[in-house]
N, C-alpha and C positions, 0 to 999 in steps of 0.2 A: 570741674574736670570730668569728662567721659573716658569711660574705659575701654568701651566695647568698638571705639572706630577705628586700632590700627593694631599692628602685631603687639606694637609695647604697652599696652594700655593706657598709653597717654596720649589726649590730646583736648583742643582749647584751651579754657582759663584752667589757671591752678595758681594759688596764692606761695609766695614767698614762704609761709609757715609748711603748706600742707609741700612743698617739693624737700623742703629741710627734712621733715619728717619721712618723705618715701627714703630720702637719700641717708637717713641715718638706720633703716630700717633693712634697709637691700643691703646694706657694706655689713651691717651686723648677721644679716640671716645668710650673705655670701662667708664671712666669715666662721661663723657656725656649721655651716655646710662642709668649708673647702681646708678649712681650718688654718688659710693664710688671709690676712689682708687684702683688699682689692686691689688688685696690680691695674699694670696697662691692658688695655682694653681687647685687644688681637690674644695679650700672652693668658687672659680670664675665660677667653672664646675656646680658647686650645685647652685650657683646664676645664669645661665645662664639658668638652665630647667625652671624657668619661665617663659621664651619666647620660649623655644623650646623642652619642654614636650609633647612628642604626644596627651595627654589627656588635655591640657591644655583648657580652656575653650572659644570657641570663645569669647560670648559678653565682656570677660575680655580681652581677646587679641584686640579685637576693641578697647576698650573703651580708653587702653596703646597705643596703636596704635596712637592713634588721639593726646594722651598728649604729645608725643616727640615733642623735639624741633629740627630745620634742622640739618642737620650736621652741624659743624665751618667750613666756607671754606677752612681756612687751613688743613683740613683733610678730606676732602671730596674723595679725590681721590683714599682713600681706597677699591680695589676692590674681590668681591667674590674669593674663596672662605672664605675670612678673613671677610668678613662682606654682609651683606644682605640686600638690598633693601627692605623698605617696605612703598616706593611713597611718594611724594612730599620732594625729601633728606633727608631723614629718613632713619638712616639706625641703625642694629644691630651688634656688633661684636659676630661672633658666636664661639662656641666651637672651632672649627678649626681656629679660628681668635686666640683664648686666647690660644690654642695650641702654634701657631705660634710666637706668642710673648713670649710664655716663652723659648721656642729653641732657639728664638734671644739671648736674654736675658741672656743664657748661652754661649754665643760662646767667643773666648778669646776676648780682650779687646786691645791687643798687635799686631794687625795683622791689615793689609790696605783692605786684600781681604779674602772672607773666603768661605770654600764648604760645603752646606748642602749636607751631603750624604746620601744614602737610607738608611745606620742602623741608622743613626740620627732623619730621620723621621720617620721608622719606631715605635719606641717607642711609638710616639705618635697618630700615629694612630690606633696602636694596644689598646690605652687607649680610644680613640675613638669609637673602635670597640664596648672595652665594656661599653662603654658610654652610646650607641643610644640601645644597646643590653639590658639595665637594663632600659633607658626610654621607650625602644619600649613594654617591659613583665610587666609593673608597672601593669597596671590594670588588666592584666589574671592574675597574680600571687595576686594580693589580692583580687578576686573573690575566687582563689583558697582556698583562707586560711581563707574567709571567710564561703565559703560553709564545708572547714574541722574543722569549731570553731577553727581557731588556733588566731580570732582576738573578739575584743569586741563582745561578744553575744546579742545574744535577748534583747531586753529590755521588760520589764513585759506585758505591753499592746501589744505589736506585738504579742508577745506569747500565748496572751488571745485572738487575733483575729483566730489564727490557732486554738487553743481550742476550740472557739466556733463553728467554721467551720465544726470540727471533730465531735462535738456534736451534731449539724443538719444535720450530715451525708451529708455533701456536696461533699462526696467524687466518685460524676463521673459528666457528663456534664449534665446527667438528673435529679440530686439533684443539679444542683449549684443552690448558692446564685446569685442573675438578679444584675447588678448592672443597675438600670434605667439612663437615658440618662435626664431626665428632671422632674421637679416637678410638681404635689406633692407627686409622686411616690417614688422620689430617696429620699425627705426629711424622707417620713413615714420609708423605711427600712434604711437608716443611721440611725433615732433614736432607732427605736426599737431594731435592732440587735446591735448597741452599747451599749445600756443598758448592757448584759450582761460579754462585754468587761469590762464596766467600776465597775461595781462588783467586780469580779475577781482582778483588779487592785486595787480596794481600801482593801483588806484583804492581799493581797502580797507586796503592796506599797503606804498605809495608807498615807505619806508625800509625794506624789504628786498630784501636783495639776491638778485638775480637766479639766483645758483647756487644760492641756494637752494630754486628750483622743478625745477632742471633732475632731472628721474627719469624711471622706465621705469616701464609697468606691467606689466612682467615682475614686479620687485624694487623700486617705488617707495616710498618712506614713505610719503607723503601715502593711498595706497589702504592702506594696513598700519594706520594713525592711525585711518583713518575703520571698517575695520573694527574697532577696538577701540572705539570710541566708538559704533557701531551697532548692534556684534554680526553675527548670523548676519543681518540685514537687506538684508546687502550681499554678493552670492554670489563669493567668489574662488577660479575653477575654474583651476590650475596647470596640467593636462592634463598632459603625459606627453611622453616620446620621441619619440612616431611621434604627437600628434595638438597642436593646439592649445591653449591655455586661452583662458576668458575671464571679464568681470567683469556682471554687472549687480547692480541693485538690486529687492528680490522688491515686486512691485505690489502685494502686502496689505498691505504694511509703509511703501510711500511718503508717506500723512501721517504717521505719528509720525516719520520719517526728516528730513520738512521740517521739523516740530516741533522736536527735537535741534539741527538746523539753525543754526533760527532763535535758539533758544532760547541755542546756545551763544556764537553770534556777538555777542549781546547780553550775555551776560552775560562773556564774557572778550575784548570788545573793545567797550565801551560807552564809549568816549569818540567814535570815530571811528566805529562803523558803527551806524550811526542810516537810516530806512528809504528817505532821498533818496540818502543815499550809495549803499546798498545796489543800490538801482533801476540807478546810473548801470556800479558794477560787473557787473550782472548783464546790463545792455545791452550793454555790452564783449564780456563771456564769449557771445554771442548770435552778433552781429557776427560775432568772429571764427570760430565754429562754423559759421556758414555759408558763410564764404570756404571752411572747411576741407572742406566737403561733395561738394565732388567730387571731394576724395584720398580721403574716407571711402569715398563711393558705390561708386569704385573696389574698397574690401575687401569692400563690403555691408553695412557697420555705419554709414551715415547714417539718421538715422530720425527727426530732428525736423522736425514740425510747428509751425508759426505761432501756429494757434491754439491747440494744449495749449499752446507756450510761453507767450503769455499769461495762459492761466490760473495757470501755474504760477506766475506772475511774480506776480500777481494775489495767490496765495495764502501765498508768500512775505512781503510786503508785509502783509498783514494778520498772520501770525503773528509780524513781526519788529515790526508795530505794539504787537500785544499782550502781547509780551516788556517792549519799553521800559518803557509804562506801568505794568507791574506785580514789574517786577524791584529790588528794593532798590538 
């Protein structure tokens, strides 16, 4: 038996003893690892991306890392590509290991000597293929289909931070919102400009609770959310040591950004925000942006007008019109 000619390390001759032995070796060192018995082979595949999901998260991978316990010496001498070192005898059986053992696993039963041949491993390495091919797209494909709304939308408050955003005209680098670096700067505009977030949220989503708005936009969710649901739409400058950051919204981008908006408010909260509701939170969030305008004035990031605010309001109300009626 050669190791080195295909993903699973199996191929040619391999005697009747020596596959009993891989296969009694792989189900114990899969066992040891996952700490269930070898299931079916697709439901072992899905158990296996938690060690070897591209996106998987370091500190979680350390922290599993360190919990293993050595390999059993009797199976220790399982070598790549069937299993994976990962220091002090620790090892993983990887996808191409649990390949491998189910190939054994199927060979007759009747025979002293047997040939893995290339349409035999082929199979599975073309499953393989698409294996590493659907864990490597996992996170561009659900950025994807987040930015298309095809997954959970906005949540209320995210939606009210982009709102009010639009409202103070933050929409180029010379109206943004400062996000300050240190206090009592950052504290004074976290509270003020959240006030009128937190508005807007109590007339659209009365039954949540209040700590749940409370953020900065240094490190807030809600600007984190809305950038994932916008994209690069929405500029989040962190700035540095020695200068400021800030946020706005790019002016080429503000209808499809009111679009998204509107679109998602309707479609993952269509019981309750319908376009009178909507009116009466967006006059809240208004209101209280204007009481806030002369702690803003004081940083230099007040900068709504009357009248773009009702245009905006204006065109809010029509895209959240045309959501309703055409959203299943």
């Amino acid at each position: 038996m050669t190791a080195d000619s295909s993903l699973l390390g199996l191929s040619g001759r391999i005697t009747a003893e020596q596959a009993s032995r891989l296969i009694h070796d792989l189900s114990a060192a899969w066992e040891a690892v996952f700490g269930t018995p070898v299931g079916e082979l697709e439901d072992d595949l899905e158990t296996a991306r938690r060690w070897f999901d591209p996106v998987a998260q370091g500190q979680r991978l350390r922290r599993e890392i360190a919990r293993l316990a050595p390999m059993p010496q009797r199976i220790s001498k399982l070598k790549p590509p069937m299993v994976l070192s990962v220091g002090q005898d620790r090892y993983l059986v990887t996808p191409e290991g649990r390949c491998a053992l189910d190939l054994l696993k199927h060979l007759p039963e009747d025979q002293a000597v047997h040939y893995v041949t290339a349409s035999q491993i082929a199979i599975y390495e073309r499953r393989l293929a698409y294996l590493y091919r659907d864990w490597s797209r996992h996170r561009l494909t659900s950025v994807v289909a987040l930015l298309e709304g095809a997954t959970k939308p906005l949540q209320i408050p995210a939606a009210g931070i982009v709102i009010a955003l639009l409202v103070n005209r933050s929409t180029s680098e010379k109206r943004a919102l400062v996000r300050f670096t240190s206090d009592p700067e950052r504290s004074a505009v976290d509270k003020t400009f959240f006030a009128p977030v937190q508005a807007f949220a109590d007339v659209l989503s009365p039954s949540r609770r209040r700590s749940d708005i409370s953020a900065q936009l240094i490190s807030g969710w809600m600007l984190y959310e809305a950038r994932r649901r916008i994209g690069d739409a929405i500029v989040l400058d962190d700035g540095g040591d020695d200068r400021n950051g800030s946020v706005w919204i790019r002016s080429e981008k503000e209808t499809a950004v009111i679009d998204t908006v509107a679109r998602d408010l309707v479609r993952g909260h269509r019981t309750r925000v319908v376009p009178d509701l909507f009116v009466e939170g967006f006059d809240r969030l208004v209101v209280e942006l204007r009481q806030a305008s002369r702690a803003l004035a004081g940083f230099g990031i007040a900068h709504e007008r009357p009248r773009e605010t009702q245009k905006l309001r204006e065109l809010f109300v029509d895209r959240l019109s045309h959501f309703v009626a055409t959203t299943p």
